[in-house]
C-alpha positions as CSV (number, residue, x, y, z in Angstrom):
1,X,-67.5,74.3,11.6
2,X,-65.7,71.2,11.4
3,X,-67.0,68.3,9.1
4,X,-68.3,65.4,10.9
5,X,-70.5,62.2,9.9
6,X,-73.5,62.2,12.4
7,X,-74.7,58.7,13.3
8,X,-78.4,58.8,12.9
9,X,-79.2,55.1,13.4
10,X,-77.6,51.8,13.5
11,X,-79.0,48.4,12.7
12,X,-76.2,46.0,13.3
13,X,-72.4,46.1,13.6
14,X,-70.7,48.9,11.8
15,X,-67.0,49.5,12.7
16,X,-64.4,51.8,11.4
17,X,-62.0,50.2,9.1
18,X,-58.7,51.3,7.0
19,X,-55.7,50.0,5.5
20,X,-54.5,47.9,8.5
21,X,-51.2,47.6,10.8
22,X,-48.7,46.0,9.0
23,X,-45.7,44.9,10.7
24,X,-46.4,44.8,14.4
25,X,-47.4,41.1,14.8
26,X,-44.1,40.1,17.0
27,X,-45.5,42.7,19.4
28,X,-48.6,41.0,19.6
29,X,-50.7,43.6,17.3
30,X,-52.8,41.1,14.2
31,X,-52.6,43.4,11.5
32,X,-56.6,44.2,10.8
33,X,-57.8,46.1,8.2
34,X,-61.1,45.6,5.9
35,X,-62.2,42.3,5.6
36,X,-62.8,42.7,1.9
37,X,-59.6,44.8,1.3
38,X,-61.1,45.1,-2.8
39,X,-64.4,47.0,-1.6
40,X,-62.6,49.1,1.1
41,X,-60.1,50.1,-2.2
42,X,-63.5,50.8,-4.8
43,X,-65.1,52.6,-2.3
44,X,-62.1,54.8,-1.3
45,X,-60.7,55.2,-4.8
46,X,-64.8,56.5,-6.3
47,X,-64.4,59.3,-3.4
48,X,-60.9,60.2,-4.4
49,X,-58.9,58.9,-1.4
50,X,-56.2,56.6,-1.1
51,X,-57.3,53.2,-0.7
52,X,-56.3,52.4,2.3
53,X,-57.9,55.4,4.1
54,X,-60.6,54.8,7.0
55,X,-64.1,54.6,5.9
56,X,-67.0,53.0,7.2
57,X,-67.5,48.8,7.3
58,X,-71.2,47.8,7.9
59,X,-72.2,44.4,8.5
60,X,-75.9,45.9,9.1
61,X,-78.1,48.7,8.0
62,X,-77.0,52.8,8.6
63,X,-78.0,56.1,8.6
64,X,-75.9,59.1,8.6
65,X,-75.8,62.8,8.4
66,X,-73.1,64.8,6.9
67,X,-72.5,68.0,9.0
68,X,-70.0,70.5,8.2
69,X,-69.8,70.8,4.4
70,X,-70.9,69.0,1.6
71,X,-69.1,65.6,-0.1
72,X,-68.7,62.9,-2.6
73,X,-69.8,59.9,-0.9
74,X,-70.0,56.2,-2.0
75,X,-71.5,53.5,-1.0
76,X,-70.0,49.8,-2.6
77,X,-67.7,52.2,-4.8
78,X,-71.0,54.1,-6.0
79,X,-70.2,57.9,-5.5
80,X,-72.8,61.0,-5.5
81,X,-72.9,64.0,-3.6
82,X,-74.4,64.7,-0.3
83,X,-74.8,68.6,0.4
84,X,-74.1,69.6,4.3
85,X,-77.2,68.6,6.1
86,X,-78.2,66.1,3.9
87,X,-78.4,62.2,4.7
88,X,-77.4,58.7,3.9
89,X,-79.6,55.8,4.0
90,X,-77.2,52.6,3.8
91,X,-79.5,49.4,3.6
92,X,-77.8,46.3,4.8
93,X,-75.9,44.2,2.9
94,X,-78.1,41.5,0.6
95,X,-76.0,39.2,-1.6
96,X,-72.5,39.4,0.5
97,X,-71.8,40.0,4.7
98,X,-70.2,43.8,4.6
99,X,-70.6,46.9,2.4
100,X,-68.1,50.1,3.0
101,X,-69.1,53.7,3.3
102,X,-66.4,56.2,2.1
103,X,-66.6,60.1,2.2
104,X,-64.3,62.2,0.5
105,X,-61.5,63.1,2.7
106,X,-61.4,59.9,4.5
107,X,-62.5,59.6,9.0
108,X,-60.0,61.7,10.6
109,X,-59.7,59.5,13.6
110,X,-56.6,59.4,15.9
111,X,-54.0,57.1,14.5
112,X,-53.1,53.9,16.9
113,X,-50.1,52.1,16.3
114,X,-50.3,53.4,12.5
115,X,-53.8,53.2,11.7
116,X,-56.8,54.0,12.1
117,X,-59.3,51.0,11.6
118,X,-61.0,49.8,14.9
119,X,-59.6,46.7,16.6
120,X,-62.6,45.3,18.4
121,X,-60.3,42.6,20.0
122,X,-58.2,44.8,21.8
123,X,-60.5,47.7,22.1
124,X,-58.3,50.3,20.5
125,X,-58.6,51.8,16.8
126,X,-61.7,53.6,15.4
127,X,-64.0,55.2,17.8
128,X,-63.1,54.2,21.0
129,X,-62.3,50.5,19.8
130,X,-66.0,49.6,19.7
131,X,-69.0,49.9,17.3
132,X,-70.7,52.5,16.2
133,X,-74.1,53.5,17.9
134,X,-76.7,56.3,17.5
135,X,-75.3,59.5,18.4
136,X,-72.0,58.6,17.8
137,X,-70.1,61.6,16.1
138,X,-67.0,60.8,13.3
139,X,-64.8,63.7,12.3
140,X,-63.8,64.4,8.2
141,X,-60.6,64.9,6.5
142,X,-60.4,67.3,4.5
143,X,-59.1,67.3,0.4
144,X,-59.0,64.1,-1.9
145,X,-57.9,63.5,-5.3
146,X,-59.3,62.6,-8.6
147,X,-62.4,60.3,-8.6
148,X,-62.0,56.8,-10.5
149,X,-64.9,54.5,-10.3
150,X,-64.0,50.7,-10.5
151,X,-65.4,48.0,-10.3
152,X,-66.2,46.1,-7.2
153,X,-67.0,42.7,-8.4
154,X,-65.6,39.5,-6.5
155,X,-66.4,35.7,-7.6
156,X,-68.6,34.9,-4.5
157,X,-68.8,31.6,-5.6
158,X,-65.8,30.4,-7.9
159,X,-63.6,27.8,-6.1
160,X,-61.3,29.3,-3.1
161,X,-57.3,28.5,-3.6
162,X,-55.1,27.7,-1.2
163,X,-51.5,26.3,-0.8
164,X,-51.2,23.1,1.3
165,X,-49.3,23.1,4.7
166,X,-47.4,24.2,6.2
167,X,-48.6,21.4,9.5
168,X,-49.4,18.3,6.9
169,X,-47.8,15.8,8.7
170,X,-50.2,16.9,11.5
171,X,-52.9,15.3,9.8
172,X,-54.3,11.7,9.1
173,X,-53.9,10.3,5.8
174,X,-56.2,12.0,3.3
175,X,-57.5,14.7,5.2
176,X,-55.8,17.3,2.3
177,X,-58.0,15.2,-0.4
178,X,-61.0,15.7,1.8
179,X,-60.3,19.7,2.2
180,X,-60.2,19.7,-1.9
181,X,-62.7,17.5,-2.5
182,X,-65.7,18.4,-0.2
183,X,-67.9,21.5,-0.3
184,X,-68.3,23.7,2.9
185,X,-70.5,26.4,3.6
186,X,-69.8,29.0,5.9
187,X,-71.1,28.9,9.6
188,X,-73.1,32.1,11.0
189,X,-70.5,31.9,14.3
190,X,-68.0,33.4,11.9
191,X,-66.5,37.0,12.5
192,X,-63.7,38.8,11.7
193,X,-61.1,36.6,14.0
194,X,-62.1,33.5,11.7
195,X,-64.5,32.2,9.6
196,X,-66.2,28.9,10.5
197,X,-66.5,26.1,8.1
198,X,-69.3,23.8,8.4
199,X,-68.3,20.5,6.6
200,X,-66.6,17.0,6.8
201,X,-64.3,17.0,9.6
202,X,-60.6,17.0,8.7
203,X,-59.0,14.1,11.2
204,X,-55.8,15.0,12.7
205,X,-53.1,12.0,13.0
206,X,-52.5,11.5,16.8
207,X,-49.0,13.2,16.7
208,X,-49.1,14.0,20.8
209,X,-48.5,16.8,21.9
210,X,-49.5,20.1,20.6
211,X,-48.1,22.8,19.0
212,X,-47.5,26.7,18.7
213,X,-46.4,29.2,16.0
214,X,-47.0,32.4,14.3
215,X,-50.1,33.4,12.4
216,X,-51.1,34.9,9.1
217,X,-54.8,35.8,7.1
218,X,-55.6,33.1,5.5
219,X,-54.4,29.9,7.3
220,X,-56.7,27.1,7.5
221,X,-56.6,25.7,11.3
222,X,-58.2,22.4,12.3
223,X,-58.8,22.1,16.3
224,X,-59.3,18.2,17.5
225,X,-62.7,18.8,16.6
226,X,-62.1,18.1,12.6
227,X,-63.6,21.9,11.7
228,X,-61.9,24.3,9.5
229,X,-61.5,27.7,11.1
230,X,-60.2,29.8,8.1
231,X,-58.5,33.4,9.8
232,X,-58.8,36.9,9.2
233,X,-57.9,40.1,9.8
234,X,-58.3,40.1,13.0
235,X,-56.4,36.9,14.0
236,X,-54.3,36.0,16.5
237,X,-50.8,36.4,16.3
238,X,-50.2,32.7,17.9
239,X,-51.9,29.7,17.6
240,X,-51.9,26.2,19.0
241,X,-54.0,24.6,15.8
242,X,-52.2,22.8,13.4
243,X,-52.5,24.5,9.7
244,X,-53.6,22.6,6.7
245,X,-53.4,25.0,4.1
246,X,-53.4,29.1,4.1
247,X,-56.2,30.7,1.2
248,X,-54.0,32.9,-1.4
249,X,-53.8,36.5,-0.7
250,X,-55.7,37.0,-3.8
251,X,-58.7,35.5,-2.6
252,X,-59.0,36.7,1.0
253,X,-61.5,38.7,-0.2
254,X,-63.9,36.2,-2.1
255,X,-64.3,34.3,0.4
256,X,-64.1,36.8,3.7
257,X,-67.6,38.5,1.5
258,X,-69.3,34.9,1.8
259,X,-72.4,35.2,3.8
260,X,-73.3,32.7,6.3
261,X,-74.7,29.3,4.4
262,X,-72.6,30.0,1.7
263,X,-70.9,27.3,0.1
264,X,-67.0,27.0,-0.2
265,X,-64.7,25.2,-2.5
266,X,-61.3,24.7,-2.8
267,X,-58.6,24.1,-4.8
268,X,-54.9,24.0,-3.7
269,X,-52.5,25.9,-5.9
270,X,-48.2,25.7,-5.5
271,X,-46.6,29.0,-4.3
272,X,-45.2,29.8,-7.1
273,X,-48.6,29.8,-9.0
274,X,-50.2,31.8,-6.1
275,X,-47.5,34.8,-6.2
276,X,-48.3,35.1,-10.1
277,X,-51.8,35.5,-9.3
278,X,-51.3,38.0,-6.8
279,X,-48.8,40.1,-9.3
280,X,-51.6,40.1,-12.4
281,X,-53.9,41.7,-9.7
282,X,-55.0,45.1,-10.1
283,X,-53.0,47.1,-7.4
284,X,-55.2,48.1,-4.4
């Protein structure tokens, strides 16, 4: 018998998640992946995987069944075993937006385009590009390697950094001071396309006509309406919003965990300063 993860029940969005799709933007493909890339790696890495393979991203409660075999498991990087048969309770996620669930062996999904996290936007990835729902039925890998329990601690709260631009002379005079200066908090519209900032609005200068250009994770864009929409993984791959500033690629995480009504800070840092931080990082 095959081993499979049984969907028991389902109390909000859960979605399969992995690695992501690097490399495929020019064809129009955002390059996905967890939206806390730090938890996806603890909970992978406490199960024995690699950290980039597909587990389990819940945004609400979950209950599971593990058919098939028995497994380490872990839940927010805390592993224990589940014998075949036996069930997983996952409570919803308190003090930050997501949790992961990772089983030993990783989801042994069909890979699309390189990967196998779910891409809700264009319906393709994970199980049948959608959410999870009672009844759904997830196969197992098989193997896994040695355990190593980490720590899964982000600063939920510490100041966010970005680098300023690259659309500045977009804006009115000021606006950068306001972005640094001012507290946000996050808006419950937010999802994994961008995250909402409610705040002081960020005035753009009246430059004419519009513009359009590549996106990335972490780039700040300002419509006419003065908000900051902050992307993420699932962005587009084009965009007609000027970009103040793009969050460092160390913090994508930090703040992507930030519940709605969370506040957020931040503090711009030069690119030199931000590639340093990023290479003093733990490896994922």
């Amino acid at each position: 018998m095959d081993a499979t993860w049984e969907v028991l029940d389902v109390g909000g969005a859960v979605l399969v998640q992995d690695g992501g799709r690097a490399g495929l933007m020019h064809q129009g493909v955002p390059p996905g992946g967890a939206l806390v890339p730090e938890w996806l790696a603890a909970a992978n890495r406490a199960v024995g995987n690699a950290w980039s393979a597909a587990a389990l991203e819940c945004f609400g409660r979950l209950e599971l069944r593990l058919r098939g075999r028995s497994a380490w498991v872990s839940v927010d990087g805390r592993a224990f075993q589940v014998e075949e048969g036996g069930r997983v309770s996952v409570p919803a996620p308190d003090a930050a937006v997501v949790r992961y669930v990772a089983v030993e062996g990783g989801l042994a999904l069909p890979e699309v385009l390189g990967g196998r996290g779910t891409l809700p936007v264009a319906r393709f990835g994970g199980l049948e590009g959608r959410m999870l729902k009672r009844g759904d039925v997830l196969p197992l890998g098989t193997g896994g390697g040695a355990r190593v329990e980490a720590g899964t601690a982000l600063s939920l709260e510490s100041d966010v950094r970005v680098v300023l631009g690259p659309d500045l002379g977009f804006f009115g005079a000021g606006t950068a001071e306001v972005l640094l200066e001012s507290t946000f908090t996050v808006s419950d519209l937010s999802d994994r396309v961008g995250m909402r900032l409610h705040g002081p609005k960020l005035p753009q200068a009246d430059v004419g006509s519009g513009l359009s250009g590549p996106m990335v994770r972490g780039a700040i864009q300002v419509p006419s309406s003065g908000e900051a929409i902050v992307l993420g993984p699932d962005h587009p791959t084009m965009g007609g919003y000027p970009v103040l500033a793009v969050v460092i690629r160390a913090d994508w995480g930090a703040l992507a965990a930030r519940r709605p009504g969370a506040p957020v800070r931040f503090r711009a840092v030069d690119l030199d300063e931000a590639r340093d931080i990023w290479s003093r990082r733990t490896p994922l």
